[in-house]
C-alpha positions in Angstrom: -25.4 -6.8 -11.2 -26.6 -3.2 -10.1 -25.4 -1.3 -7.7 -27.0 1.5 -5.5 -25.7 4.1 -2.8 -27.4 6.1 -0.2 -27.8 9.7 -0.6 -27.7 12.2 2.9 -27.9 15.4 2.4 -27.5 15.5 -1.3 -23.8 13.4 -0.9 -23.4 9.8 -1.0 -23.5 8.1 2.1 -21.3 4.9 3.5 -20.8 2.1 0.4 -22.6 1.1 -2.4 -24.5 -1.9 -2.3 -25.8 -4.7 -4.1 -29.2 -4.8 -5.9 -30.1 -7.9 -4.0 -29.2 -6.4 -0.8 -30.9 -3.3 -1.1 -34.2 -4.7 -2.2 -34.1 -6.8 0.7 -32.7 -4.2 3.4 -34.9 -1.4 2.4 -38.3 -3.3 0.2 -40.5 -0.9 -0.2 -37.8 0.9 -2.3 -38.6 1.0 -6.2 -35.4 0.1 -8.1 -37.1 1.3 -10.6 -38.0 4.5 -9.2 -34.9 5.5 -7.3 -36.6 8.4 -4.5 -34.1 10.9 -3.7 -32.1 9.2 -1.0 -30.3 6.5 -3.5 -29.1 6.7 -6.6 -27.7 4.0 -8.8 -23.7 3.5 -8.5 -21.9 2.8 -11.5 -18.0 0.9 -10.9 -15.0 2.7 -12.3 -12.1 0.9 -12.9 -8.8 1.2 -10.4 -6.2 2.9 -12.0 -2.9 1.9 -11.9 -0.1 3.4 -9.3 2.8 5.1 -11.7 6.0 4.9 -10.3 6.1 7.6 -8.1 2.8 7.3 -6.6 0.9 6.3 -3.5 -1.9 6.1 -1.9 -4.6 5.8 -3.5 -7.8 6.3 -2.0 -11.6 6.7 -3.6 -14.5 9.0 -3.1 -18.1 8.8 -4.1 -19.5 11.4 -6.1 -23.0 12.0 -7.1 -23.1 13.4 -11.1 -25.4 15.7 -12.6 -27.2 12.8 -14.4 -27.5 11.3 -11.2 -26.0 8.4 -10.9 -22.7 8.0 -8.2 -19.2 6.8 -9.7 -16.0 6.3 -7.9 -12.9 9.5 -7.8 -9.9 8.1 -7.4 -6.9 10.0 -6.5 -3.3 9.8 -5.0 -0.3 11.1 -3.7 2.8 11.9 -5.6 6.0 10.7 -3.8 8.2 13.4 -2.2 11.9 13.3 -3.4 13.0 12.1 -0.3 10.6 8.7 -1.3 11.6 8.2 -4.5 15.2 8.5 -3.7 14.5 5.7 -1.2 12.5 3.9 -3.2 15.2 3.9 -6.1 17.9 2.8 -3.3 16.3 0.0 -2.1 15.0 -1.4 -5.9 19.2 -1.1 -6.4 19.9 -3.0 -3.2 17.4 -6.0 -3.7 19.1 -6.6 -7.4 22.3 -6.9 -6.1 21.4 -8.8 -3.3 19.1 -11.0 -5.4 22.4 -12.1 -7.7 20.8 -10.3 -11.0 23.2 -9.3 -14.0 25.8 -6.7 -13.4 25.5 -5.1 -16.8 22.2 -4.3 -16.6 21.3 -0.3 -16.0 18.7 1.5 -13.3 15.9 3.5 -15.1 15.3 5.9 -12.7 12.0 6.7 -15.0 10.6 3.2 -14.3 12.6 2.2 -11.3 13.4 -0.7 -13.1 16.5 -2.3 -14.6 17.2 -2.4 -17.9 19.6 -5.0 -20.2 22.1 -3.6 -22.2 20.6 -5.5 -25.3 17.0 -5.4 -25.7 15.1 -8.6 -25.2 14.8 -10.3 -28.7 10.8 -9.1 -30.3 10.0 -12.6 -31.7 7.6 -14.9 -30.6 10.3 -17.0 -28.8 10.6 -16.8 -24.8 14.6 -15.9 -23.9 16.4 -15.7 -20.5 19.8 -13.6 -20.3 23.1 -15.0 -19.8 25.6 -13.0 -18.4 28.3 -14.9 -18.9 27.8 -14.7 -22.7 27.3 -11.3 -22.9 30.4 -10.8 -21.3 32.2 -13.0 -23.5 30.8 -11.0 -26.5 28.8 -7.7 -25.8 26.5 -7.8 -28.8 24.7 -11.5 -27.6 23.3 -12.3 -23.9 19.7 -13.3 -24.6 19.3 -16.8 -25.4 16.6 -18.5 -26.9 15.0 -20.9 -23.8 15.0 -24.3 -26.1 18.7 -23.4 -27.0 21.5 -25.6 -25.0 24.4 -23.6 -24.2 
């Protein structure tokens, strides 16, 4: 379905709205025939946070073929942040029981396994105490017994 926006003052105004709302809030409006105070809206997709990021917000902006899209934008974490961020991702895997051998990413803020998980078509889960028994196995197949 369409969507529309009001225009004030040559800027979009308040949120965009649905076709079937607009023809029945405002009917003498031509969809067809936008006059100068709505143009259509057209969706653009959310991007995803990186890492490091926050706060995403969007603005409405009116292009030169007149139609409105969304801007998004956000805020880059300051050090401070990502060093907290990092330092509590470290504490909630310990505390959660997860492997010992596994490594931080500070890139990704993620862990990572000292073996990468197997690129088959198979599901695995990781067994520590088999990798600790012999460091070159630890992921094993999930219709294996042990």
């Amino acid at each position: 379905m369409k969507l529309f926006i009001q225009i004030k003052d040559g800027k979009p105004f308040e949120h965009p709205i649905l076709e079937d709302n607009l023809i029945q809030a405002f009917p003498d409006v031509d969809i067809n025939n936008l006059p100068s105070n709505f143009a259509e809206f057209e969706r653009t997709e959310k991007p995803v946070l990186k890492v490091y990021e926050k706060n995403q917000t969007v603005k409405y902006k009116l292009g030169e073929d007149g139609i409105c899209r969304d801007i998004w934008s956000c805020e880059k974490m300051t050090e401070e942040e990502i060093l907290e961020k990092q330092e509590f991702v470290k504490s909630e895997w310990i505390s959660a029981g997860n492997p010992q051998s596994w490594t931080f990413n500070k890139d990704t803020c993620l862990f990572n396994p000292p073996i990468p998980y197997p690129e088959n078509r198979y599901e695995y889960y990781w067994d520590e105490d088999l990798y600790q028994n012999d460091n070159t196995k630890g992921w094993v197949k999930f219709t294996e017994q042990k």
